[in-house]
C-alpha positions in Angstrom: 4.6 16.0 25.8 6.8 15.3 29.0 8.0 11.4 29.6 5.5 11.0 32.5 2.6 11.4 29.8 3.8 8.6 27.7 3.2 4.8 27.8 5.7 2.8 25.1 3.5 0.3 23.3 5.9 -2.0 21.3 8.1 0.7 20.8 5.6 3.5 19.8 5.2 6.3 22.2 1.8 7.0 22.7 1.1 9.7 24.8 -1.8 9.4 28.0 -4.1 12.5 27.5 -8.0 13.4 27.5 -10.3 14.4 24.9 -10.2 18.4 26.4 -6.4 18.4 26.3 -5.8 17.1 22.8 -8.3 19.5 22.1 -6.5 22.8 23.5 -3.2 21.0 21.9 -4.3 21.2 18.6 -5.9 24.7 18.6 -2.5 26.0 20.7 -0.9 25.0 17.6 -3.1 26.3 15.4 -3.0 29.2 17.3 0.8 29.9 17.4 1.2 28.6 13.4 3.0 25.7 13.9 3.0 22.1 12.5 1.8 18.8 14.5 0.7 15.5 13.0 -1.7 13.3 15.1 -1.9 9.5 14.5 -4.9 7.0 16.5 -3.2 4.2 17.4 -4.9 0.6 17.3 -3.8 -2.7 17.1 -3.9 -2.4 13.5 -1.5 0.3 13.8 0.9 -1.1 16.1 1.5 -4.3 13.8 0.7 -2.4 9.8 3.4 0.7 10.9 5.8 -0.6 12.7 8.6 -0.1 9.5 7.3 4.1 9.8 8.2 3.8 13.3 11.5 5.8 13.3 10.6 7.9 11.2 7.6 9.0 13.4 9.8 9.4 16.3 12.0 11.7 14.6 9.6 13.9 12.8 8.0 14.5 16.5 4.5 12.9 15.7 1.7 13.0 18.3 0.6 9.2 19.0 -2.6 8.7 21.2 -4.4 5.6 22.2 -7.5 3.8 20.2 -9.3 1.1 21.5 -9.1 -1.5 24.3 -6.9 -3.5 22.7 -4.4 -0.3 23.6 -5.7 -0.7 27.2 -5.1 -4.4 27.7 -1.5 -3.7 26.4 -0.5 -1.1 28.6 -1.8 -2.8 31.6 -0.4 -6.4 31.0 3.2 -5.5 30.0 3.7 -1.4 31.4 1.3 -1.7 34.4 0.4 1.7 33.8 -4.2 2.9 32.3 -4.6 5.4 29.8 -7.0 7.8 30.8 -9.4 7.6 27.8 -9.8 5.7 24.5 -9.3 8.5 22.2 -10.2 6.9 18.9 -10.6 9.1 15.7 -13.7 8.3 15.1 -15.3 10.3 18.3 -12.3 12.9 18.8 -12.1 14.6 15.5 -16.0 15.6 15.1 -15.9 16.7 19.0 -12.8 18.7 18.0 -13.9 20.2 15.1 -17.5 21.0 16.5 -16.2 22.1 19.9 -13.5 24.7 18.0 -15.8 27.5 18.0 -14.0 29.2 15.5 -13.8 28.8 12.0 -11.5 26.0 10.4 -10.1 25.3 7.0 -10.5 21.6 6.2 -9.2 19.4 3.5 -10.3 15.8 3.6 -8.2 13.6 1.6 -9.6 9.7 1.0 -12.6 7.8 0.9 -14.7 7.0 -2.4 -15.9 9.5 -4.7 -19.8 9.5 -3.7 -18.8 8.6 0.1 -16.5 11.5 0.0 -18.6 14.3 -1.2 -21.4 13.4 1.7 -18.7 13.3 4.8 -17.7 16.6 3.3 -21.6 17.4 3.1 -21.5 16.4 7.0 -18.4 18.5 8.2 -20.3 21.7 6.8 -23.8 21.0 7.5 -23.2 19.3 11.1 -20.0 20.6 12.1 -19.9 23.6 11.0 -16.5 24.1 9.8 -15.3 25.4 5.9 -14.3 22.5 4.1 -12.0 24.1 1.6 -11.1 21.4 -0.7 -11.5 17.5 -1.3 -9.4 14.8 -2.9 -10.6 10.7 -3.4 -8.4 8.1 -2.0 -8.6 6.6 -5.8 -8.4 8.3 -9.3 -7.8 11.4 -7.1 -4.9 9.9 -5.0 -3.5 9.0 -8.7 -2.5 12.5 -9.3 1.2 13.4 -9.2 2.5 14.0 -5.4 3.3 17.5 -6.0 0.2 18.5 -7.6 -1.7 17.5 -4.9 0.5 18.8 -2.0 0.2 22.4 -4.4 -3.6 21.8 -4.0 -4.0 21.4 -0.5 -1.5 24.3 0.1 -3.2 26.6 -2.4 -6.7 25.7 -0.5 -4.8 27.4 3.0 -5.8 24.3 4.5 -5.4 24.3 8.7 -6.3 21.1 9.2 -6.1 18.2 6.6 -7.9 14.9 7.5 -6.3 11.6 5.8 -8.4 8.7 5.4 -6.6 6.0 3.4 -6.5 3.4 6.0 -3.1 1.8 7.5 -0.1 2.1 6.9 -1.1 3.6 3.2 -2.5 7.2 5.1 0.3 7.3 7.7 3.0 6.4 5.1 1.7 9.3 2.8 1.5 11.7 6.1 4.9 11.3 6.8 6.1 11.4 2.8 4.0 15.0 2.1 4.6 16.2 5.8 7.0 18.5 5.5 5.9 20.3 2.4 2.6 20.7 3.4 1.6 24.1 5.3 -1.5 23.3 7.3 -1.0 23.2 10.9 -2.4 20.2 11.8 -2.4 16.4 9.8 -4.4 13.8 10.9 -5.0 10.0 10.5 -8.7 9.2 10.3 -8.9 6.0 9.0 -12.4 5.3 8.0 -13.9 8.6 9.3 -15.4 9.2 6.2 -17.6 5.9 5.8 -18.7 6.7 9.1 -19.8 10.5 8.2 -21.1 9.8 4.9 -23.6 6.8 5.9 -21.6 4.2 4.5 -20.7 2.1 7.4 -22.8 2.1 10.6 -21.8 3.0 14.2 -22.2 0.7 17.1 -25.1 1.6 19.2 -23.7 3.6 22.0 -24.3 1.0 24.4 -21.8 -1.4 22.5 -19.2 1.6 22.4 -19.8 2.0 26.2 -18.8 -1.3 26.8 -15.9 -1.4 24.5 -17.4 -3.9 21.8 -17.2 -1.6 18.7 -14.4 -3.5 17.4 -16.8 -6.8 17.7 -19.5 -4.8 16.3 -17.5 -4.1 13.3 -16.7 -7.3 12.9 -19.8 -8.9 12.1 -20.9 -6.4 10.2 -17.2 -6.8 7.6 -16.1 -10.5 8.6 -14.2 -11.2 5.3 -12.3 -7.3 5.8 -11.8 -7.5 9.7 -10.9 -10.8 10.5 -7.5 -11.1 9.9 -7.5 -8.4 11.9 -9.1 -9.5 14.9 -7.3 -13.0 14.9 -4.1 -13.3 13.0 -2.9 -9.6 13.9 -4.3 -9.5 17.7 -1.3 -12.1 18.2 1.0 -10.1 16.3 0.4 -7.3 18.2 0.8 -9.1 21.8 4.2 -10.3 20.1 5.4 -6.7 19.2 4.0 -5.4 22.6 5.9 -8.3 24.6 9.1 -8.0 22.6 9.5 -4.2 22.8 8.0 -4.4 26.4 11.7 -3.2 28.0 11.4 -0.2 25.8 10.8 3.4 26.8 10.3 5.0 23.7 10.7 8.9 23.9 9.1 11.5 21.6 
C-alpha cells in the first residue's frame, strides 16, 4: 500500500481501500503464497493497542478502517474520508463467500458451543472448508506451540482470531511468524455474530451508522466504558498523534 492510500489515525496507519480491493489483496496473496495479517480498526482498537503499535508497523500489518468513529477522526484532525467502513463483521463473510474457490479455515476464539455453530455457518453458508477449530478458553490454554503445530498441521490459508482486543492482536503478532497460513485476521466478535449469539442491527441501523448504539443497549454493562470513557481517549490519542504520518 502506497502513502497516498493511507490516513494516520493516532499514529496507526490505516490504509483507505474498498470492500473489492481488499478482496483481490487477500486472494493476490493467497495466490502468490505469501504472508499478510489484516487488523479492523475501531475506536477500541486505537486506544486497547496502542503499546502493539510498533510492532505492527514493523511486521508490515494491513490496518483498515471500522466504524464512524474512524470517519469522524480522519475528517476532524487529517481532513482527508475513507472510502468505506470496512468492519469485520461484513468484509470477512463477503470475502470468504465471494472467493469462489475453495479455502482452508481455521477459526480460533469464541465459546465452546458458540464456536462449533459459526464454524457450522462458514461451511453450510459460506461454503468454504473449515479445517480445524480452537476455543478462546480451555482451548486457548494449550501450550503456544502446540497450537501453532495444530493450525499448521491443518494447512490452514486463512486463520480467523476472535479473542477481542488487544488479547487477539497481541496473540497475532506473538504466533505470526511461525504460523504458515497466508492470511491472519482479527475478527473480534465474528463468531457471536455467526453462531446466533449476539444479534445484528437491522440493516437500516447499519445504514445509518448506529450499530455501535445498537450494540450498546443491547450489552450496556460490556460496552459502556467503551462508548464514554474510551471515545475521549481515543480523540486524545487522535489529537496528540494528529502531526503524524505514520508509514507502513
Amino acid at each position: 500500500m502506497t502513502d497516498k492510500n493511507i490516513i494516520p489515525i493516532a499514529g496507526f496507519p490505516v490504509v483507505k481501500t474498498t470492500t473489492p480491493v481488499l478482496s483481490r489483496y487477500l486472494l493476490r496473496t493467497m495466490w502468490v503464497n505469501k504472508k499478510m495479517t489484516l487488523f479492523f480498526a475501531n475506536t477500541n482498537f486505537i486506544v486497547q493497542c496502542r503499546h502493539l503499535l510498533d510492532k505492527m508497523k514493523s511486521m508490515s500489518v494491513t490496518i483498515v478502517n471500522d466504524g464512524v468513529g474512524m470517519d469522524i477522526a480522519a475528517y476532524l484532525f487529517r481532513r482527508e474520508a475513507f472510502k468505506e467502513n470496512l468492519n469485520g463483521t461484513d468484509f470477512i463473510p463477503h470475502f470468504l463467500a465471494g472467493a469462489n474457490i475453495s479455502l482452508r479455515v481455521f477459526m480460533l476464539g469464541g465459546k465452546p458451543e458458540m464456536l462449533d455453530k459459526a464454524a457450522e455457518y462458514v461451511r453450510t453458508t459460506l461454503k468454504q472448508d473449515v479445517v480445524g477449530t480452537c476455543d478462546g478458553y480451555g482451548g486457548l490454554a494449550k501450550d503456544r506451540a502446540i497450537l501453532v503445530d495444530l493450525i499448521n498441521r491443518a494447512r490452514a490459508e486463512v486463520v480467523l482470531v476472535a479473542l477481542g482486543n488487544p488479547m487477539q492482536e497481541e496473540w497475532i503478532l506473538v504466533n505470526r511468524h511461525a504460523l504458515n497460513a497466508n492470511v491472519v485476521i482479527g475478527v473480534g466478535a465474528l463468531f457471536d455474530f455467526w453462531s446466533g449469539d449476539k444479534p445484528r442491527a437491522p440493516r437500516l441501523v447499519q445504514q445509518l451508522h448506529l450499530e455501535w448504539l445498537y450494540r450498546l443497549c443491547i450489552e450496556p454493562r460490556r460496552l459502556v466504558r467503551r462508548y464514554t470513557v474510551d471515545i475521549m481517549k481515543f480523540l486524545f490519542l487522535c489529537r496528540k498523534y494528529s502531526g503524524e504520518n505514520s508509514q507502513t
